[in-house]
One Martini backbone bead per residue (centre of mass of N, CA, C, O) as a GRO file, in nm:
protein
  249
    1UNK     BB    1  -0.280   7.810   5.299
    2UNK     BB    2  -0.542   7.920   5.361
    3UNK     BB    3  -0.749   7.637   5.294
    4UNK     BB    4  -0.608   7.481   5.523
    5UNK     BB    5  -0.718   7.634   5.755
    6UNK     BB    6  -1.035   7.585   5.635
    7UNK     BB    7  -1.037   7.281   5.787
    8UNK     BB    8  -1.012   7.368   6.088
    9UNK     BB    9  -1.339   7.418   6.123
   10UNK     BB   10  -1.397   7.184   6.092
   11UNK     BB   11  -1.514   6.853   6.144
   12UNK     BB   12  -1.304   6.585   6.245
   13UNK     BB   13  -1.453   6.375   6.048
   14UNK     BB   14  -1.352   6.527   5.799
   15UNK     BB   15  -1.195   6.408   5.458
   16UNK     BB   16  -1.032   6.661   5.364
   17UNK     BB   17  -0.825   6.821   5.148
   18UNK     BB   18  -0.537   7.017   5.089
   19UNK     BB   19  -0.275   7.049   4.800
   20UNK     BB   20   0.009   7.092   4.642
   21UNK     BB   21   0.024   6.965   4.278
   22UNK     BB   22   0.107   6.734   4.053
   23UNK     BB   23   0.075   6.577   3.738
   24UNK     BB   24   0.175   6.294   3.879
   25UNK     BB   25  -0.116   6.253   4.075
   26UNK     BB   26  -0.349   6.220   3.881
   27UNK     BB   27  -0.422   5.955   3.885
   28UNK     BB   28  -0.789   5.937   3.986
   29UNK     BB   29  -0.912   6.184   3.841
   30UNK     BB   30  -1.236   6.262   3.781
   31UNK     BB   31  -1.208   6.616   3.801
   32UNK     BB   32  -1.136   6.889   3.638
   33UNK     BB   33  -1.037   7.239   3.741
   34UNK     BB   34  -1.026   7.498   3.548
   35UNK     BB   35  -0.841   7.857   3.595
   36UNK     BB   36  -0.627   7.921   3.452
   37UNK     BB   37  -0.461   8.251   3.401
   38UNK     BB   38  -0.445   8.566   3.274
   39UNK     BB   39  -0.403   8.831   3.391
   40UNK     BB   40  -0.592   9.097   3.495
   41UNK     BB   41  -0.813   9.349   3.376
   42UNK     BB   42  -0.921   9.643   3.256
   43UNK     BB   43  -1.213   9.604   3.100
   44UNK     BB   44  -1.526   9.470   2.862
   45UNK     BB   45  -1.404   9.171   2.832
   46UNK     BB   46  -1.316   8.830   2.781
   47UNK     BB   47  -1.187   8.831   2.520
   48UNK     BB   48  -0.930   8.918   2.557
   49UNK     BB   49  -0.787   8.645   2.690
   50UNK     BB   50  -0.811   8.425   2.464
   51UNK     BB   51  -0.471   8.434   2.355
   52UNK     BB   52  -0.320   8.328   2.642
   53UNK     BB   53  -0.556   8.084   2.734
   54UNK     BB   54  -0.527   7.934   2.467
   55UNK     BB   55  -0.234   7.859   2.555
   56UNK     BB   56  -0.298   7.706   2.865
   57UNK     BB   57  -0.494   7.510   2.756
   58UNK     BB   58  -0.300   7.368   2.529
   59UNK     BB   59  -0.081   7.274   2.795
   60UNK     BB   60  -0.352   7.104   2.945
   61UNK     BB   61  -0.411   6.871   2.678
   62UNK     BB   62  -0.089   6.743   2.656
   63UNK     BB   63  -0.173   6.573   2.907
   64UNK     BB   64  -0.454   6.420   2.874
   65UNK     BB   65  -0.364   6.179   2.757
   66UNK     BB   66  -0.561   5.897   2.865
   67UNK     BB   67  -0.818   6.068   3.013
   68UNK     BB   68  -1.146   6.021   3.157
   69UNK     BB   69  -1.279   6.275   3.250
   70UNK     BB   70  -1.370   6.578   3.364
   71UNK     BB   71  -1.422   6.896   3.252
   72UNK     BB   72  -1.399   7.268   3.386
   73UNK     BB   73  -1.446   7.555   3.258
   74UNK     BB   74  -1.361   7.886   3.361
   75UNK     BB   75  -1.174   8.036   3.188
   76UNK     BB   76  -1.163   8.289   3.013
   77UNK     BB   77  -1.347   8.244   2.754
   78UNK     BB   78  -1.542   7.983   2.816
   79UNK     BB   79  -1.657   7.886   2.543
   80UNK     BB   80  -1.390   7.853   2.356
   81UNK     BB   81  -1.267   7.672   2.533
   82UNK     BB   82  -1.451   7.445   2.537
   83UNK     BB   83  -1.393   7.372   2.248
   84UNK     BB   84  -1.114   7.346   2.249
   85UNK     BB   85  -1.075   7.113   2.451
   86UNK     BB   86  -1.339   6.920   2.314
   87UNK     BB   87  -1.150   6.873   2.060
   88UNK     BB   88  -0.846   6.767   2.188
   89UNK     BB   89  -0.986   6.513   2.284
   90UNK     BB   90  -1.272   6.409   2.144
   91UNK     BB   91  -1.523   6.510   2.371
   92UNK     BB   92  -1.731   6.681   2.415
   93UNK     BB   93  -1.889   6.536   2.700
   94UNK     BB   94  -1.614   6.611   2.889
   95UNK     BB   95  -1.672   6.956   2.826
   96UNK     BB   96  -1.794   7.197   3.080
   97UNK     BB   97  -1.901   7.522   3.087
   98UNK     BB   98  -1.899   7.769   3.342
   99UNK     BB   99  -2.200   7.985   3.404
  100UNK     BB  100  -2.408   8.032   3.680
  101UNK     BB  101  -2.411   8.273   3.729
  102UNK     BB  102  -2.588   8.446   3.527
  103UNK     BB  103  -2.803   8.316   3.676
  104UNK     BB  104  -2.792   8.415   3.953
  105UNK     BB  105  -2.835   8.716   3.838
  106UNK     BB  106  -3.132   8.667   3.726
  107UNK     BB  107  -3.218   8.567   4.031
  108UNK     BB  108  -3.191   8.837   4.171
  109UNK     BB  109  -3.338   9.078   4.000
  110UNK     BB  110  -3.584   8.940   3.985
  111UNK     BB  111  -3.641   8.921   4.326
  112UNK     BB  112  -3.627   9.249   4.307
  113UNK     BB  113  -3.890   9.291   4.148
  114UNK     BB  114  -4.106   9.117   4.318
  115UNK     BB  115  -4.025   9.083   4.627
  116UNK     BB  116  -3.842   8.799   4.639
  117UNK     BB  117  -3.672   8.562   4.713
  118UNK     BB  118  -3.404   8.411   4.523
  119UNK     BB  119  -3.480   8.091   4.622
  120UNK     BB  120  -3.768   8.147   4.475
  121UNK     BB  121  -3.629   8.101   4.206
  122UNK     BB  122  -3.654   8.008   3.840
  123UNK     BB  123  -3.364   8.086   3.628
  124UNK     BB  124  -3.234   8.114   3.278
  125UNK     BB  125  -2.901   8.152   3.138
  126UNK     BB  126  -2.823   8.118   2.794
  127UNK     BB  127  -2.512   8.112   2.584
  128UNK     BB  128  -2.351   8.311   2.666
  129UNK     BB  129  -2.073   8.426   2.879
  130UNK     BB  130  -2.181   8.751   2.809
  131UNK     BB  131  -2.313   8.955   2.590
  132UNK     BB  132  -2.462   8.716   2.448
  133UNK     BB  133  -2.700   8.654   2.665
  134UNK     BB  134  -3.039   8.472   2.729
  135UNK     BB  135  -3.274   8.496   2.873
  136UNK     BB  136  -3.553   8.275   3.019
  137UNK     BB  137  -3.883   8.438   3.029
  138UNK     BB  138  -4.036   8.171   2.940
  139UNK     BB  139  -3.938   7.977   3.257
  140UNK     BB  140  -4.027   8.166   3.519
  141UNK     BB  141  -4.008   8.093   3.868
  142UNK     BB  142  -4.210   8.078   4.133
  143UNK     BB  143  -4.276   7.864   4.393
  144UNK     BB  144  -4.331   7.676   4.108
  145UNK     BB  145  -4.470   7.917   3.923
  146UNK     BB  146  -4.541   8.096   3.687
  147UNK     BB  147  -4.438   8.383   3.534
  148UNK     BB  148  -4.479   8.713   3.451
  149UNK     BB  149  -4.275   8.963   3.305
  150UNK     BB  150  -4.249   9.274   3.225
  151UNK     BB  151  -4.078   9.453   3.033
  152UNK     BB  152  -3.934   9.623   3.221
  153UNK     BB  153  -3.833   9.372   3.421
  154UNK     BB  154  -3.674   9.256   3.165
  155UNK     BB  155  -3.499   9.463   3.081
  156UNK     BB  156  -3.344   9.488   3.359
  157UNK     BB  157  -3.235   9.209   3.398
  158UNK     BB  158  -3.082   9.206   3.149
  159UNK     BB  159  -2.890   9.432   3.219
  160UNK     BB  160  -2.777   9.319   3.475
  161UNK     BB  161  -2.648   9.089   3.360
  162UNK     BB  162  -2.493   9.263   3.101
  163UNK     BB  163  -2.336   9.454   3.334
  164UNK     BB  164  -2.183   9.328   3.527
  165UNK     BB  165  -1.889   9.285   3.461
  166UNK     BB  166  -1.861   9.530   3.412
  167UNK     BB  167  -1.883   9.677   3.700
  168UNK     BB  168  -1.697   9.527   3.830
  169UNK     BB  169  -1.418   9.614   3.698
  170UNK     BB  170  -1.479   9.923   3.782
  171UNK     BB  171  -1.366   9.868   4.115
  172UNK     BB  172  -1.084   9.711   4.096
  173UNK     BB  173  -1.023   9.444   4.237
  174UNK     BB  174  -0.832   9.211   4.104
  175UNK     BB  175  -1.109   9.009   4.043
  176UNK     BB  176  -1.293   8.792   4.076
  177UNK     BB  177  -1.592   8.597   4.178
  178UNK     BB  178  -1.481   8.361   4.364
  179UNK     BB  179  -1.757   8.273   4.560
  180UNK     BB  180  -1.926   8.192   4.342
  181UNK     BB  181  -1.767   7.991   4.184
  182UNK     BB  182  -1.692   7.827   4.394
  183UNK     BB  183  -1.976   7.745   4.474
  184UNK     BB  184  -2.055   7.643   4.213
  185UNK     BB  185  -1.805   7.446   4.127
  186UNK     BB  186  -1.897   7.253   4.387
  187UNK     BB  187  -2.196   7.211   4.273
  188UNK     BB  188  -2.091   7.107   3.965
  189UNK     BB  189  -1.951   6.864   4.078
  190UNK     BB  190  -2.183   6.704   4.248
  191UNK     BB  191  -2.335   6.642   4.028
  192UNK     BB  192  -2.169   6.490   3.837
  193UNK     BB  193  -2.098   6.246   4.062
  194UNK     BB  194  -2.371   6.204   4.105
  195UNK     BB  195  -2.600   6.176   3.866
  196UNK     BB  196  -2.926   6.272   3.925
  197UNK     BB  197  -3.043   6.466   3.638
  198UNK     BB  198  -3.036   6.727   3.692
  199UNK     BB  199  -3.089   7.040   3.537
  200UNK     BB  200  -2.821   7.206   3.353
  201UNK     BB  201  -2.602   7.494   3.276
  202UNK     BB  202  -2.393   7.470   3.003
  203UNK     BB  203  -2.109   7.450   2.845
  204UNK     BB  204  -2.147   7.310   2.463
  205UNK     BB  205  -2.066   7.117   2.232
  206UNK     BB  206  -2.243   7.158   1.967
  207UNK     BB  207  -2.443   6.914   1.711
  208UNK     BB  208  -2.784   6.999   1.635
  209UNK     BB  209  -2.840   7.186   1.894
  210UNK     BB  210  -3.086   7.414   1.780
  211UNK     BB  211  -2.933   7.404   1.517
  212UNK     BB  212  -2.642   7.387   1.607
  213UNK     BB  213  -2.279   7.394   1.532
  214UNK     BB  214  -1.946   7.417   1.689
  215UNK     BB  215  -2.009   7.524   1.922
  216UNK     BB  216  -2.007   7.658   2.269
  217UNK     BB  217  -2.292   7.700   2.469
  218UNK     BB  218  -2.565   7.801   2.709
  219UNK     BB  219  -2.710   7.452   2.797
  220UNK     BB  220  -2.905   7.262   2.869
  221UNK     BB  221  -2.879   6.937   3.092
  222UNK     BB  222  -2.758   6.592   3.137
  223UNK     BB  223  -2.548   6.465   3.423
  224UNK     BB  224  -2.282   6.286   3.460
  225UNK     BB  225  -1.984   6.144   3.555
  226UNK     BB  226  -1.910   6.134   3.198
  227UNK     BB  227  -2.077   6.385   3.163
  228UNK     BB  228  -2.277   6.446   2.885
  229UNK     BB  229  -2.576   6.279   2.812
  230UNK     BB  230  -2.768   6.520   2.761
  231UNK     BB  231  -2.937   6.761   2.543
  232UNK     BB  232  -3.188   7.014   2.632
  233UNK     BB  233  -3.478   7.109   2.475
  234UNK     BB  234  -3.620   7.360   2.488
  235UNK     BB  235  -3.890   7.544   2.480
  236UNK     BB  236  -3.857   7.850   2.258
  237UNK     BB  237  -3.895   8.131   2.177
  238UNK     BB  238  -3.806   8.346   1.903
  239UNK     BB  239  -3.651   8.520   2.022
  240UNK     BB  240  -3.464   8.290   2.202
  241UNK     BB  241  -3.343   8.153   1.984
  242UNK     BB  242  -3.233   8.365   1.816
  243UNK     BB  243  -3.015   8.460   2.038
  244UNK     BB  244  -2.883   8.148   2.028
  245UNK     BB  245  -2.795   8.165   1.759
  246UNK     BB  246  -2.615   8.429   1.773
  247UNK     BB  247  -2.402   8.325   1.966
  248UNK     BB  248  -2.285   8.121   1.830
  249UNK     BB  249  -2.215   8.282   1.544
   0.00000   0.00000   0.00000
């Protein structure tokens, strides 16, 4: 009913609608964004929804048979539900799980370590969507240009990562991040349709990719349309593979 109305804040233009649908309706959609899940709660980590969430995934795979679509992962925890999706279709490449906020949430941090506006950083969180998340602060770019930070200025960015979602949830908002993943699932849907090649980190269930096999964890990747057309190995250090390797098993 609200986002009905914010629809008329556009321009006459605009072809956009939004309408509540059912499962009839399928026929013809390119991506489906999963975010369906079961009431939050009060803890510290988000694998506590695990049983619960795997449960309305297995529900939302039991329709998707014969349909060759996209699908994006939202609802926590992102990444064994993304494996979980993406083993029931028979597709890795079709099934890839929404983690950008962590990197969002890392160049924010450096942004306020070295006091450069956030849109001028260049940083990514690879890894788990949760506590084992691995920052690449051997690939940090500042208006396009390498920068090393500090111990302590990498001590804190990533501390402030991996404790975003604790202090979050001790608000008590009875809400997740919103507006963040909102935005960020608008922009990895246009990604998907649009195709453009630009690289992009989600969870991704890998096959020998990193030395892993069988997980689903935050890695780059170049987008198509019909899904992950594959997985870029960056060079990262042995300290960054081996927490990656880490968040896997």
């Amino acid at each position: 009913m609200d986002l009905e109305q914010v629809l008329q804040l556009g321009p006459p233009t605009r072809t956009a609608s939004v309408s509540a649908g059912a499962w009839e309706e399928f026929d013809g959609v390119d991506v489906l964004v999963v975010c369906a899940a079961t009431a939050l709660t009060a803890n510290t980590s988000r694998e506590v929804y695990l049983e619960a969430n795997s449960a309305i995934v297995d529900g939302i795979a039991e329709r998707l048979g014969g349909w060759d679509g996209v699908v994006v992962m939202v609802t926590n925890p992102v990444d064994p539900l993304t494996a979980r999706l993406a083993r029931a279709l028979g597709d890795r490449r079709r099934v890839v799980g929404y983690t950008l906020n962590d990197t969002l949430r890392l160049r924010t941090a450096i942004a306020a370590a070295l006091d450069v506006p956030a849109a001028a950083v260049e940083a990514w969180v690879l890894g788990e969507h949760g506590d084992r998340a691995v920052p690449v602060f051997s690939r940090v770019r500042v208006h396009g240009e390498p920068v090393t930070l500090s111990a302590e200025q990498r001590a804190a960015a990533a501390e402030f990562v991996r404790t975003w979602y604790r202090r979050h949830v001790a608000l008590d908002a009875n809400r997740s991040s919103t507006w963040t993943s909102g935005a960020g699932v608008a922009a990895l849907v246009a990604a998907i349709t649009a195709g453009a090649g630009d690289p992009w980190v989600v969870s991704t269930l890998l096959d020998g990719e990193y030395g892993i096999s069988g997980a689903s964890i935050g890695v780059p990747v170049v987008l198509r349309p019909d899904g992950v057309e594959r997985v870029l190995e960056w060079e990262l250090t042995d300290a960054e593979l081996e927490a990656l390797r880490y968040a896997a098993r």
